[in-house]
C-alpha positions as CSV (number, residue, x, y, z in Angstrom):
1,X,13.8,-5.7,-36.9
2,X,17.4,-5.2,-37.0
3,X,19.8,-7.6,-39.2
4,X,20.9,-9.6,-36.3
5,X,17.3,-10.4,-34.8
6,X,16.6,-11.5,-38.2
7,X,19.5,-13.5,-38.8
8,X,18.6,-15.3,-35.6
9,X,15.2,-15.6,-36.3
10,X,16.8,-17.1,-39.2
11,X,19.2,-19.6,-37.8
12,X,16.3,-20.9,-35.6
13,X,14.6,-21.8,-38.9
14,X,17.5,-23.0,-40.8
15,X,17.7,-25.5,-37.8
16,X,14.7,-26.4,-37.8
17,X,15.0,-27.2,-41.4
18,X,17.7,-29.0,-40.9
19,X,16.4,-31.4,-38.0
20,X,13.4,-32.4,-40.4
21,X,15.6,-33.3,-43.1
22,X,17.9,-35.4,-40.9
23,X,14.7,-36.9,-39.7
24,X,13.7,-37.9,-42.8
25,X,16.9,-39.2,-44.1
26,X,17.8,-36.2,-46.4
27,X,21.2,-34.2,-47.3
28,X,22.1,-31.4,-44.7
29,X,20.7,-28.0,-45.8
30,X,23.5,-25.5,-47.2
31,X,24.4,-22.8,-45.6
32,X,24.6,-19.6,-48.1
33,X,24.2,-17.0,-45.8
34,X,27.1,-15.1,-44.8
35,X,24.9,-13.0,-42.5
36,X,23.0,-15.9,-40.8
37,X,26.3,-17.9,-40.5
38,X,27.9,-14.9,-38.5
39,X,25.6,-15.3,-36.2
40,X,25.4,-18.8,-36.1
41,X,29.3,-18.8,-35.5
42,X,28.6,-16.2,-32.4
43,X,26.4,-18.7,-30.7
44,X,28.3,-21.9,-31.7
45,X,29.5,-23.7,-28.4
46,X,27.4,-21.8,-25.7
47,X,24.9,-23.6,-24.0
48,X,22.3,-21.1,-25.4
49,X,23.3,-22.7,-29.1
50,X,23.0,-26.5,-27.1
51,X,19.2,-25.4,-26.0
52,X,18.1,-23.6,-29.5
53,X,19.5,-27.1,-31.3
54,X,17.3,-29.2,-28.9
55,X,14.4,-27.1,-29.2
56,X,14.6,-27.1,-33.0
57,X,15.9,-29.6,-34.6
58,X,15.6,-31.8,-31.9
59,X,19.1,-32.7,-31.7
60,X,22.4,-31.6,-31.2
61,X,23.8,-29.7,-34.3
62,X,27.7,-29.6,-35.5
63,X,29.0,-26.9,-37.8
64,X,31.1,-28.1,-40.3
65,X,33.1,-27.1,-43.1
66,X,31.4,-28.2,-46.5
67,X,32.3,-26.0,-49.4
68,X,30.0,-26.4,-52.6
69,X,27.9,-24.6,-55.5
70,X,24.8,-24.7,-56.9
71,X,21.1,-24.8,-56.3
72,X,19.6,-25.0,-52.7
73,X,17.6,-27.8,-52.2
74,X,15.7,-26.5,-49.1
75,X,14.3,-23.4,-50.0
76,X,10.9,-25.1,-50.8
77,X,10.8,-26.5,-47.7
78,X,11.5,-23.3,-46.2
79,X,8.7,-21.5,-48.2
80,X,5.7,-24.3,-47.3
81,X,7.0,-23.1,-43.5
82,X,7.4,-19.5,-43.7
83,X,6.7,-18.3,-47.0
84,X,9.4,-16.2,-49.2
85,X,13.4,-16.3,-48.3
86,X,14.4,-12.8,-46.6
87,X,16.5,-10.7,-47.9
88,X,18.9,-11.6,-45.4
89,X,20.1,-14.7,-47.1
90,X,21.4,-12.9,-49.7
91,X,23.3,-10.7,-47.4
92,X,27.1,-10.9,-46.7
93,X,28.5,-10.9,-43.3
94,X,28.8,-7.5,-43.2
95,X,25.8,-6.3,-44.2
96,X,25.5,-5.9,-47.7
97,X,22.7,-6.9,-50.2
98,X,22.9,-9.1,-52.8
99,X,20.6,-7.5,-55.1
100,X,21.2,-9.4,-58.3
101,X,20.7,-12.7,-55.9
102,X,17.5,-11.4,-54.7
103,X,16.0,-10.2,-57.8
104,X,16.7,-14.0,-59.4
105,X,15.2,-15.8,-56.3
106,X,12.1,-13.3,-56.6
107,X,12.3,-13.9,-60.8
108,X,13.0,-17.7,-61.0
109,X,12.2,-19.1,-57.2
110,X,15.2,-21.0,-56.7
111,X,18.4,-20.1,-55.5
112,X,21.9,-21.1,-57.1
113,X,24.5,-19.9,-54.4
114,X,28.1,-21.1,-52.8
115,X,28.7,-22.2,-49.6
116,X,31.8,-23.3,-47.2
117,X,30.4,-24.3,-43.9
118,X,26.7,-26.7,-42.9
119,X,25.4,-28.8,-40.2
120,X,26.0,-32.4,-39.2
121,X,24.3,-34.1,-36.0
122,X,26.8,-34.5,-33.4
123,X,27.3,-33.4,-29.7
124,X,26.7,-29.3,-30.9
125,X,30.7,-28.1,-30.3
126,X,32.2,-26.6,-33.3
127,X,34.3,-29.8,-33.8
128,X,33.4,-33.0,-33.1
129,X,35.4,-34.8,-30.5
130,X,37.9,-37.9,-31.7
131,X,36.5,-40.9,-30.3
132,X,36.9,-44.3,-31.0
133,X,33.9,-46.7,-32.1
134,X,33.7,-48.1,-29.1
135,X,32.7,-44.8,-27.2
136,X,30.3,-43.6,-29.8
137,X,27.5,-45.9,-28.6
């Protein structure tokens, strides 16, 4: 499977992910793949992107700047779902492995990672529209 097939088959279960945990009232998932996020950015505003939020978390999907550090709180969920992370979360944006990353996922099973960027429910543009309260209904 080549890198981008996985990272979409990747952002399809990051959103996924992501709709269950809005559902249940929990924190946005962070988003520590450069690789996944690349592609995520490529389909960002096209209607495709509109149709693969719908169809898996259920709801439109913002992406959103949201820079922080430390450990993921999703991967457990992800693992009950789909079993071990890919190596393609530990990849940069140009293709590069993160082998110390991987190695200490495989070791410890948890990941400790930065991020800049995650989603937020919203209307599934890039940037949420400035309305005022009255048209948010």
């Amino acid at each position: 499977m080549s890198t981008a097939t996985t990272a979409t088959t990747e952002l399809r279960r990051f959103l996924t992910i992501t709709g269950q945990r809005f559902k249940t009232g929990q924190s946005a998932p962070e988003m520590f793949s450069p690789a996944v996020d690349k592609v995520w950015h490529e389909l960002l505003g096209t209607p495709a992107y509109a149709a693969l939020c719908l169809e898996t978390a259920g709801q439109p999907i913002r992406h959103v700047a949201n820079n922080g550090h430390g450990p993921i709180a999703w991967v457990a969920a992800y693992e009950a779902a789909y079993g071990p992370l890919p190596e393609i979360w530990f990849t940069d944006a140009d293709g590069n492995l993160d082998q110390t990353a991987v190695a200490r996922y495989r070791q410890t099973g948890t990941v400790v990672a930065e991020w800049d960027c995650g989603p937020a429910g919203g209307d599934g543009d890039d940037v949420a529209p400035v309305q005022p309260e009255t048209a948010r209904r």
